[in-house]
C-alpha positions as CSV (number, residue, x, y, z in Angstrom):
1,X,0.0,0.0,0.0
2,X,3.1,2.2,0.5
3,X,6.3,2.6,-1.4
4,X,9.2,0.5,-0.7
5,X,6.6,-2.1,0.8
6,X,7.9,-5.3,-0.8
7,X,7.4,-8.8,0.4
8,X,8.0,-12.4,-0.3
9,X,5.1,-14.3,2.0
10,X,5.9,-18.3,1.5
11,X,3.6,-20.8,3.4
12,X,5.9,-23.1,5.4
13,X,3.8,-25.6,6.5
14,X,0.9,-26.7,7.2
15,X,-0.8,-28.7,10.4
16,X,-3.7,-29.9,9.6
17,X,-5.3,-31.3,12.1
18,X,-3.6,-29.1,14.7
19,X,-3.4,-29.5,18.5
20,X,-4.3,-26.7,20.7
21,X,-1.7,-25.3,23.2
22,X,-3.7,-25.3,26.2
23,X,-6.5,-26.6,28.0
24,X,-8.4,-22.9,26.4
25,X,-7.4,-23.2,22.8
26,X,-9.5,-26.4,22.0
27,X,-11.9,-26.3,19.1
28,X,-15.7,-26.6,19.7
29,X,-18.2,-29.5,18.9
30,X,-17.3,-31.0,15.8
31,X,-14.7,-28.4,14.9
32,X,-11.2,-29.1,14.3
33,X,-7.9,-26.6,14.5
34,X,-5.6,-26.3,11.2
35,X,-2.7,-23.7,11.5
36,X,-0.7,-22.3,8.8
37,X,3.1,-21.0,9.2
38,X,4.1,-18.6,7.2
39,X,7.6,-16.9,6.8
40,X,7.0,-13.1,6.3
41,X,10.4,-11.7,4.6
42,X,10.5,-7.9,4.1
43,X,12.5,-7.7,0.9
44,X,11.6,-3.7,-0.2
45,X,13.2,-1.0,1.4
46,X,10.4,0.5,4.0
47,X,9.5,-0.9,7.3
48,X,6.3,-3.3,6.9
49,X,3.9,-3.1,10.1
50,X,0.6,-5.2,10.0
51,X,-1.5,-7.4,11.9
52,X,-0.6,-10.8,10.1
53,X,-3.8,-12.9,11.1
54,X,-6.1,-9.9,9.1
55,X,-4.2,-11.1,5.7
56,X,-5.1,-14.6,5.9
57,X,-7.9,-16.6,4.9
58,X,-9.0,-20.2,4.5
59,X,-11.1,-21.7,1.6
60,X,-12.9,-25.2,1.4
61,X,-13.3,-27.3,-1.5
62,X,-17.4,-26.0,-1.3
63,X,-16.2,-22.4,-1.3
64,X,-16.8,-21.4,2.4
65,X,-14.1,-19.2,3.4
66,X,-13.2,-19.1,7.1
67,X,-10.9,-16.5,9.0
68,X,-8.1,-16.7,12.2
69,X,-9.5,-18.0,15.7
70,X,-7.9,-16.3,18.7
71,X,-6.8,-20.0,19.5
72,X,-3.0,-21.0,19.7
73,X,-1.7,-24.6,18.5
74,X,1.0,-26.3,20.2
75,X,3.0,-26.4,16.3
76,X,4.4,-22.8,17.4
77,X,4.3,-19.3,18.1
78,X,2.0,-17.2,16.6
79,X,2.5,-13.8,14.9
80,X,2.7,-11.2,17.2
81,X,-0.3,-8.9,17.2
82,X,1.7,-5.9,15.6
83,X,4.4,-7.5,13.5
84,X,6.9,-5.0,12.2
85,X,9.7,-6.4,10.1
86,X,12.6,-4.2,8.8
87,X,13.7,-4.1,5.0
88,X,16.1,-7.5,5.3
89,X,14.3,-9.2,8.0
90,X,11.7,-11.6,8.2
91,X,9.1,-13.3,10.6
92,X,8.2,-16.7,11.3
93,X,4.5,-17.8,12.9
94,X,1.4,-19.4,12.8
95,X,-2.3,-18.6,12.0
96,X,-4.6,-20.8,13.2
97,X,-8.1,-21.7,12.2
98,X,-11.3,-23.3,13.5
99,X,-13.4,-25.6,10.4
100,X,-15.7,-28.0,11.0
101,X,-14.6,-31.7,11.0
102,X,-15.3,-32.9,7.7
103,X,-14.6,-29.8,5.9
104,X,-11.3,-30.5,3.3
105,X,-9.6,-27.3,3.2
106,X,-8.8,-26.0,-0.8
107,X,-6.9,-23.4,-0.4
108,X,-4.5,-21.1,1.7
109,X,-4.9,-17.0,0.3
110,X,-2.8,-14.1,1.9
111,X,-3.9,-10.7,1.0
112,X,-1.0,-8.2,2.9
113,X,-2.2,-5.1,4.8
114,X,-5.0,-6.9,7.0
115,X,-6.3,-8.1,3.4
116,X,-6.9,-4.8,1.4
117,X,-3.7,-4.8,-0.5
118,X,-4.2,-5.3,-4.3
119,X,-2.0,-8.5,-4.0
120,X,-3.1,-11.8,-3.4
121,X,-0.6,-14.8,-3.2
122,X,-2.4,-18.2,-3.4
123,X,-1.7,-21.9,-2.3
124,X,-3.8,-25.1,-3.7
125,X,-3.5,-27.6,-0.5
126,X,-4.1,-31.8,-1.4
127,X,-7.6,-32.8,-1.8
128,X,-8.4,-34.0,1.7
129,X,-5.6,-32.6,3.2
130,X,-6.6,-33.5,6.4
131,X,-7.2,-37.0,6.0
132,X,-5.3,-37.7,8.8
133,X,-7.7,-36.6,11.2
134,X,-10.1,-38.8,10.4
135,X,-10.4,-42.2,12.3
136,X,-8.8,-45.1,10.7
137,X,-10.9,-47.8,8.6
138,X,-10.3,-51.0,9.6
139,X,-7.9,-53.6,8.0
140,X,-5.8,-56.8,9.4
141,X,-2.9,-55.8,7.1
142,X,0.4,-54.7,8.5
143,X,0.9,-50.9,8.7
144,X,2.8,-49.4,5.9
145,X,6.2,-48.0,7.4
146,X,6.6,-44.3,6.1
147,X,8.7,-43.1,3.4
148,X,12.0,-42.2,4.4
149,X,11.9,-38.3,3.9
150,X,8.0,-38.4,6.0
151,X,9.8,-40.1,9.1
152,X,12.2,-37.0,8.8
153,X,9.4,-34.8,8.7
154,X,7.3,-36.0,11.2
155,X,10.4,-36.0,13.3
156,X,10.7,-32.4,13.6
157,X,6.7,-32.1,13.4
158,X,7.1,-34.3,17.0
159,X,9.6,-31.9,18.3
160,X,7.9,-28.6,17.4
161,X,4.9,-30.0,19.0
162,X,6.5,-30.4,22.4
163,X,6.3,-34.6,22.0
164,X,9.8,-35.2,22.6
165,X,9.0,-39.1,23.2
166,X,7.2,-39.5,19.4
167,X,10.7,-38.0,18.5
168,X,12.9,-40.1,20.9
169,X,10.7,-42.8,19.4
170,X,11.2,-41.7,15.7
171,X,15.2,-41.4,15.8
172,X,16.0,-39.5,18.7
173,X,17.3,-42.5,20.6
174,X,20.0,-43.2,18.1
175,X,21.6,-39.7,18.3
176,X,21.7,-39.1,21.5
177,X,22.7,-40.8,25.0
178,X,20.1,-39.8,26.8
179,X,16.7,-39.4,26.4
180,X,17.0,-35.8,29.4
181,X,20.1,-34.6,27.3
182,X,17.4,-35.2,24.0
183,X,15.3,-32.9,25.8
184,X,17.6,-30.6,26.8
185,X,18.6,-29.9,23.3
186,X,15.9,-28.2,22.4
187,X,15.1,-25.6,25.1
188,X,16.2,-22.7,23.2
189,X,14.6,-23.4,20.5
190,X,11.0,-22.0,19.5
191,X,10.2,-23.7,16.3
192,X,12.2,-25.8,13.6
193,X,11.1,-25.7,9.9
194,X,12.4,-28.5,7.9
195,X,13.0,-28.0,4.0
196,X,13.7,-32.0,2.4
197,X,16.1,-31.0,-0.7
198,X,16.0,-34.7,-1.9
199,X,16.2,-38.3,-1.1
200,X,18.5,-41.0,-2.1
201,X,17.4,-44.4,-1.1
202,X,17.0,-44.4,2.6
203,X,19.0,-41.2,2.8
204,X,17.0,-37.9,3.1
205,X,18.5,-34.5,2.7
206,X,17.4,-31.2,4.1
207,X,17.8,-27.7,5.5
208,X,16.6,-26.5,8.8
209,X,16.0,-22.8,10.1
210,X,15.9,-23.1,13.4
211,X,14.1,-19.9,15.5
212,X,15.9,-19.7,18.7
213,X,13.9,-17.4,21.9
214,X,16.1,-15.0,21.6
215,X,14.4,-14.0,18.3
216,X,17.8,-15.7,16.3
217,X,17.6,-18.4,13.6
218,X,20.4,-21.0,13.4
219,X,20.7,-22.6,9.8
220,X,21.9,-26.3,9.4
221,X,22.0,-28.5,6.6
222,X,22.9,-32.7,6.5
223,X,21.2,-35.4,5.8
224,X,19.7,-38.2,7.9
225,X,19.5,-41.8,7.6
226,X,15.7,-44.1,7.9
227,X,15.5,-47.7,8.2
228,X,12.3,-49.3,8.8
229,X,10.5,-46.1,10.0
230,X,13.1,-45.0,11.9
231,X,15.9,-42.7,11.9
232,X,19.4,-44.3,12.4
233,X,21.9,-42.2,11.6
234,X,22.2,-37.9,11.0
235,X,25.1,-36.1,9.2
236,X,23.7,-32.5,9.9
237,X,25.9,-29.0,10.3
């Protein structure tokens, strides 16, 4: 809306369905919680200031639209309610949504400048995204062991959620001694975001920014190793 107001807004992930962060952030009857990270990187040469959770909306595949609940997830922070990012820097958070149960989201929109700006960036999400929320059918087969670069991911996903023992479970235990000194590891950190850059057999490469609570983001980059569902092995600097 103003000169110099440039930015490059990329959706990060998406937790769909999302748990709440507290015993007061729960959805209502029949409702679920999906939240949507974003990365917010000011990349013109004015300050940008705006209320991030006015700029984004959600769309289902019937073409309801739904806006922000005040609720907060346990994936990560949210944005804070005045977000000001400098020409250079960026911001990293969450907006989080109430939809009812069955409703199979379409589409992410962002619209900057609490949703007046001319501007509208656009994401098309999986049909039934969020068929992972839905009870299980069934079956006497064996359950399918994920694919190597999904045991990464929902690795970190365990971590950023604050279940350290689904990530112990998931690889920790084989790279680290302790399951307290796992734990440990992570207290300064606010919220990983993964990036897989490619998979070679059972090897899965990737980047990771890596917010810190002191507002800092520590980049690493490695690879990891997964047998059988599990991670074995990490090569990561």
């Amino acid at each position: 809306m103003n000169d110099g107001e440039v930015l490059d807004v990329t959706l990060t992930k998406v937790a769909d369905p999302a748990s709440p962060a507290d015993e007061f952030s729960g959805p209502t009857g029949g409702n679920r919680l999906v939240a949507t990270q974003f990365r917010i990187a000011n990349t013109g040469s004015a300050q940008y200031e705006d209320a991030i959770d006015n700029d984004v909306e959600l769309v289902d595949s019937a073409g309801q639209t739904y806006d922000p609940t005040f609720s907060e997830v346990s994936a990560g922070q949210p944005f804070a309610a005045d977000t000001r990012v400098n020409p250079g820097d960026s911001r990293l958070g969450f907006v989080a949504f109430e939809v009812p149960h069955d409703a199979d989201i379409a589409t992410v929109q962002f619209v900057p400048d609490s949703g007046i700006a001319d501007d509208t960036a656009q994401w098309t999400m999986p049909s039934e995204s969020h068929s992972q929320s839905k009870p299980p059918s069934s079956s006497s087969s064996s359950p399918e062991i994920s694919a190597p670069a999904d045991v990464v991911q929902e690795y970190f996903d365990a971590i950023n959620a604050g279940d350290y023992q689904r990530a112990w479970d998931l690889g920790g235990k084989n790279l680290d001694s302790s399951y307290s000194h796992f734990v440990a590891g992570f207290a300064d950190t606010v919220q990983d975001t993964v990036t897989i850059t490619s998979t070679d057999g059972n090897v899965v490469s990737m980047t990771l920014d890596a917010e810190q609570s002191d507002g800092s983001t520590k980049t690493f980059e490695g690879t990891y190793t997964v047998e059988d569902g599990v991670i074995t092995d990490a090569n990561v600097h």
